[in-house]
N, C-alpha and C positions, 0 to 999 in steps of 0.2 A: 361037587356042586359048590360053587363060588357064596360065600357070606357078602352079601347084600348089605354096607352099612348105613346107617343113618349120619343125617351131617354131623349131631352132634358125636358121634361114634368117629366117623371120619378124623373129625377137626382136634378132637382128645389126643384120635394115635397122633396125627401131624404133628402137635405140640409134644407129646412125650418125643417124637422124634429128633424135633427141631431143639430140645434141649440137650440133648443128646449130643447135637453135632455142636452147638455152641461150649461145649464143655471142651471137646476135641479141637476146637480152634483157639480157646484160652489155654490148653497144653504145648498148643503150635505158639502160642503167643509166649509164654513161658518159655518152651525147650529152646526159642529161639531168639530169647532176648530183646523182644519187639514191644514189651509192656510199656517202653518207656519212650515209644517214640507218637506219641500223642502226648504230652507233656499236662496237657490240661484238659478238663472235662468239662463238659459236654461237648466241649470242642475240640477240635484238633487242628494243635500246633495255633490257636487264633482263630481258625476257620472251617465254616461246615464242610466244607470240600476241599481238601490240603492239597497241597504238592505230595505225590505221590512216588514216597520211595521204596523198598521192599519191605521196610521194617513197619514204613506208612501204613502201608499197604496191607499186611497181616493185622497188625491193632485193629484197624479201621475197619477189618470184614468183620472180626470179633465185635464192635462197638455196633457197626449194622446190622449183623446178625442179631444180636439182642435186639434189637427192634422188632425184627420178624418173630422172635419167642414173645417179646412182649404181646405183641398184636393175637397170639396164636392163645396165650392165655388169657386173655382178655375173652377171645372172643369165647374159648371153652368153657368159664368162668359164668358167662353169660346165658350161655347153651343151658348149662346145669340148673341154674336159677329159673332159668323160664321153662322148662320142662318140669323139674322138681321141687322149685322152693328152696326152702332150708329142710326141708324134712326127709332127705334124701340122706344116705351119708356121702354122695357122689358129688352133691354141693359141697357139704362140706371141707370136702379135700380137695377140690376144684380150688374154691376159697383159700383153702390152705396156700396151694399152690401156689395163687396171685400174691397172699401176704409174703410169702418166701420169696416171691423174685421182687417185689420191692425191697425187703431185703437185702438180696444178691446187686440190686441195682444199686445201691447204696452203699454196700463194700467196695464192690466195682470203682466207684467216685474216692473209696477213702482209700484202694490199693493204687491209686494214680496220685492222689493226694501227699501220701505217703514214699513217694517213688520207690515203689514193689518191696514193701518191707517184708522179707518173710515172713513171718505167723500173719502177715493182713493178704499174703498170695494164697497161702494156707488155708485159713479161715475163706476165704474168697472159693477156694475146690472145694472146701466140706459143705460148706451152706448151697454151691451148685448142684453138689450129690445130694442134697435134701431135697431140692428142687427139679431133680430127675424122677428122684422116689416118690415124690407128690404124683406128679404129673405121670407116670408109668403107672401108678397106683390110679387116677384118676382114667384111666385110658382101660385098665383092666376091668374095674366095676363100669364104664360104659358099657363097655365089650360084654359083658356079662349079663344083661341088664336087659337082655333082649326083650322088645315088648311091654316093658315096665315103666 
């Protein structure tokens, strides 16, 4: 028999997921030396929509994609509060969650900043693995929570 989720059940796994895969496209961006082809941030290369070369190309899903994690935490974030408040622990890490990827969003700016200095690429994978564990951890006490 198939588990029947709730949106906020739903929208938890998607963001455990969708952080998942943004990790796996910042190792694409790494393995393939594309860190540095977006030059500046928030923008690229000057512009919200650059000329698009391969190396463009890979950064720029990477920089996208975090938009879609960001929206995804957000909205899990929100789900949590308005169902349980703060008195949940499911907020709370939900919470958590959102504090860490501003965080991550933040290294992100000073690993471009810094043009990919290692311990700032470094630091940039570890704070994203925290923010996997949040959000995976955030997705399991949904998941668990049946009814509650």
């Amino acid at each position: 028999m198939a588990m029947k989720l709730t949106a906020f059940q739903f929208v938890s796994l998607a963001t455990a997921i969708s952080v998942y895969i943004l990790i796996v496209l910042g190792g694409f961006v790494s393995s393939t030396s594309s860190g540095l082809a977006c030059p500046d941030w928030p923008l690229c290369n000057g512009q919200v929509f650059p000329t698009f070369t391969t190396h463009v190309v890979i950064e720029y899903t990477h920089r996208v994609w975090t938009l879609v994690v960001t929206a995804l935490v957000i909205a899990t974030t929100m789900f949590a509060w308005k169902k349980y408040h703060w008195k949940h622990k499911v907020t709370k890490i939900a919470t958590l969650t959102f504090i860490l990827l501003l965080g991550q969003i933040i290294l992100g700016m000073i690993t471009v900043a810094t043009r990919t200095l290692p311990v700032v690429v470094t630091s940039h994978l570890a704070l994203a693995t925290l923010v996997f564990a949040s959000a995976l951890t955030t997705s399991f006490v949904s998941l668990t929570q049946r009814g509650k």
